[in-house]
C-alpha positions in Angstrom: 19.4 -30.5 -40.0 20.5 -27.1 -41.1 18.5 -25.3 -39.2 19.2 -27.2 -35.9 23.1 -26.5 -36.7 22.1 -22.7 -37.0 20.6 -23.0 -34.0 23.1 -24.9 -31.7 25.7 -22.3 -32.2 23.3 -20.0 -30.3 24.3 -22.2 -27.0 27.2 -21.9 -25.2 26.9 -25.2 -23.3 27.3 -27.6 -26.1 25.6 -30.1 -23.4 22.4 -27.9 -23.6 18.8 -29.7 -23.7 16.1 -28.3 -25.0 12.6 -29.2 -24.9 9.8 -27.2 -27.5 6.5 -28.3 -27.0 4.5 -28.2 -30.5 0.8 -27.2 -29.9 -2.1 -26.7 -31.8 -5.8 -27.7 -33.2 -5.5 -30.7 -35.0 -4.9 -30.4 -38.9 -3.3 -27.2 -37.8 0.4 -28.4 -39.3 2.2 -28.9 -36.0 3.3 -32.4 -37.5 4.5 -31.1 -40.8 6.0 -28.5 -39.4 8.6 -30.6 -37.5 9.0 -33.0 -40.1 10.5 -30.2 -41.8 12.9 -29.5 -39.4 13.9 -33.3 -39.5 16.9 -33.8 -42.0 16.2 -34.8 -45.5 16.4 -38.5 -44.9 14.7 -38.3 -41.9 11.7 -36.4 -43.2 8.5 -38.6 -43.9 7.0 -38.4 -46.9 3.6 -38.5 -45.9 2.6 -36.8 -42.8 0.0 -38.6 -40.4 -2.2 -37.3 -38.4 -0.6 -37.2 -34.3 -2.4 -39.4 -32.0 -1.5 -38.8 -28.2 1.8 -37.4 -28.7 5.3 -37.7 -29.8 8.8 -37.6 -29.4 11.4 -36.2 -32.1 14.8 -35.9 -30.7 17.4 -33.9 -33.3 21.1 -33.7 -32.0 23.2 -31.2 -33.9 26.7 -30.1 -32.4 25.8 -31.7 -28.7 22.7 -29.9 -28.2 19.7 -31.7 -28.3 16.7 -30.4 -29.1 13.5 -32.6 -28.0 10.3 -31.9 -29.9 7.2 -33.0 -28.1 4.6 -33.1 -31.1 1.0 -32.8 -29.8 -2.0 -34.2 -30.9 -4.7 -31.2 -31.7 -8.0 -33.6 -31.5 -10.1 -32.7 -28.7 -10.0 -35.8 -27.1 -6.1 -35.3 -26.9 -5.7 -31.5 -25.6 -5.7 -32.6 -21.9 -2.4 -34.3 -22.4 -0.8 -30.9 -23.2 -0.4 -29.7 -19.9 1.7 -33.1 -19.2 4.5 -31.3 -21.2 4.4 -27.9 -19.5 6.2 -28.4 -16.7 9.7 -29.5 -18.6 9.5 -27.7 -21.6 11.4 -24.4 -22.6 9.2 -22.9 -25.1 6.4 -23.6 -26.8 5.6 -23.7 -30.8 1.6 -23.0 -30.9 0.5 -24.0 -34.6 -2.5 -21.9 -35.9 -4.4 -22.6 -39.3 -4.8 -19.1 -40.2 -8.0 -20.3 -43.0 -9.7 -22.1 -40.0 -11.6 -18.9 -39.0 -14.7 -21.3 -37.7 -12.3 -22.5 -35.2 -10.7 -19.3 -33.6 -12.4 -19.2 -30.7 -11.5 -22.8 -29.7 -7.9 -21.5 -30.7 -8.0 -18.6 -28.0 -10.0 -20.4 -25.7 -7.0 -23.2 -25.3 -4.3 -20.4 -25.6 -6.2 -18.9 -22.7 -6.4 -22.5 -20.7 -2.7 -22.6 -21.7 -1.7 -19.6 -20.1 -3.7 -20.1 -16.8 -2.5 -23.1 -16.4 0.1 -23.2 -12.7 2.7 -24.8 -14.4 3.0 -22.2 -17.5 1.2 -19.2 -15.1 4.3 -17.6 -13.0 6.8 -18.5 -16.0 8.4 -16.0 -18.6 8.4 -18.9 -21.1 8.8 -17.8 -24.9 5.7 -18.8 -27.3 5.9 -18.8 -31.0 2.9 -18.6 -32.8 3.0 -19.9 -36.3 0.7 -18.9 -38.2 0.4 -21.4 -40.5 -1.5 -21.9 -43.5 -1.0 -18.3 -45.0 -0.6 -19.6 -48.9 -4.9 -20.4 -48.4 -7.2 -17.9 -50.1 -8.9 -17.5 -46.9 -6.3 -17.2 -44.6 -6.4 -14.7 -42.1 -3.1 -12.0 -41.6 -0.8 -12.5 -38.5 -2.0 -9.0 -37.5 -5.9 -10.0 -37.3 -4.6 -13.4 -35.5 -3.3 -11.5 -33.1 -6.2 -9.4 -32.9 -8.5 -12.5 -33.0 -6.3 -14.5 -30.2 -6.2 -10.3 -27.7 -2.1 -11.7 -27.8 -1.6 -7.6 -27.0 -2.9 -9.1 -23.0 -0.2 -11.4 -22.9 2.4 -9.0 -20.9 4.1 -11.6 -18.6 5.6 -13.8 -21.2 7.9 -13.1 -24.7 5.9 -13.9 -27.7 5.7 -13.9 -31.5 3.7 -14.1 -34.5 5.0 -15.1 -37.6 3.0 -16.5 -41.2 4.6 -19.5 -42.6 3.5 -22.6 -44.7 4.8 -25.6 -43.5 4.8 -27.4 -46.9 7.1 -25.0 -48.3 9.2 -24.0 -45.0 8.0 -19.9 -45.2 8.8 -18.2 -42.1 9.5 -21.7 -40.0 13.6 -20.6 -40.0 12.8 -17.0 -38.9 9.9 -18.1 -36.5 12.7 -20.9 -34.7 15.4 -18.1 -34.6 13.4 -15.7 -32.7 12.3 -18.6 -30.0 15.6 -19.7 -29.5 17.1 -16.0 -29.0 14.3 -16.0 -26.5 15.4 -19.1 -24.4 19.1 -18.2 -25.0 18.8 -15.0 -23.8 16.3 -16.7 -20.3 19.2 -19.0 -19.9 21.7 -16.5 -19.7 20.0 -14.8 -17.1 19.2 -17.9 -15.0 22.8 -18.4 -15.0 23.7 -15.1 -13.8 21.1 -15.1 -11.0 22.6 -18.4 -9.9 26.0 -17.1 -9.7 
């Protein structure tokens, strides 16, 4: 819950919503990456696999921040694009020892960003790049290199390794997306003035 209190003080409208849609391959860590965002008697202690998707709603100082957690199997993925449409950023989960399954990893990254809803918006994505305490775990740098991110010139985004058992990185990865959709909303508001 510390984190979300870090967060909330970023907002000046202390009615602010804010939706993050978690996505990834499944077995990626998108789930235990949120449950570690969850306050400590809120946190489960053993993490299930998502089917469909979910809903984890943290309040903290009037904002509330709405987690959409995504299911990674394939069968699932087509339910992403449901959540596009109201969402403010977007957490894309990445195991970086899964090097058999890059290419599905760019491939839906690249569906992702075609997609209409996501295509004409400057929508901030973090990419976690979990997994980085594995032996054979690739470096943020050649996931980046892996996933051509360097193309993506219409929309804020950023890299960052973190382990989601241990919480590396996940504080610094969160503070850079909500600076991203803080700073979006401040310039919505002054267009609409």
């Amino acid at each position: 819950m510390g984190m979300f209190k870090k967060i909330s003080t970023f907002f000046k409208n202390k009615s602010e919503k804010v939706t993050i849609l978690v996505i990834g391959l499944n077995n990626s860590g998108k789930s235990t990456i949120i449950n570690h965002f969850k306050s400590p008697h809120e946190q489960a202690a053993i993490t299930v696999p998502t089917v469909g998707f979910t809903l984890e709603q943290i309040r903290s100082e009037g904002v509330l921040f709405t987690m959409v957690d995504t299911s990674g199997a394939w069968r699932y993925r087509s339910l992403w694009e449901h959540h596009f449409k109201n969402c403010h950023g977007i957490i894309y989960v990445i195991d970086s020892s899964d090097r058999m399954r890059l290419v599905v990893v760019r491939d839906e990254l690249d569906t992702l960003l075609k997609h209409p809803d996501l295509e004409n918006r400057s929508m901030p994505i973090l990419l976690y790049n979990n997994k980085v305490d594995c032996e054979d775990s690739l470096s943020s740098v050649k996931i980046a290199a892996a996933l051509g991110l360097h193309n993506i010139e219409d929309k804020p985004w950023h890299i960052t390794p973190s382990n989601a058992i241990t919480g590396e990185g996940l504080e610094d990865g969160v503070h850079w997306l909500v600076q991203q959709i803080k700073s979006m909303n401040t310039h919505s508001r002054k267009l609409k003035r």
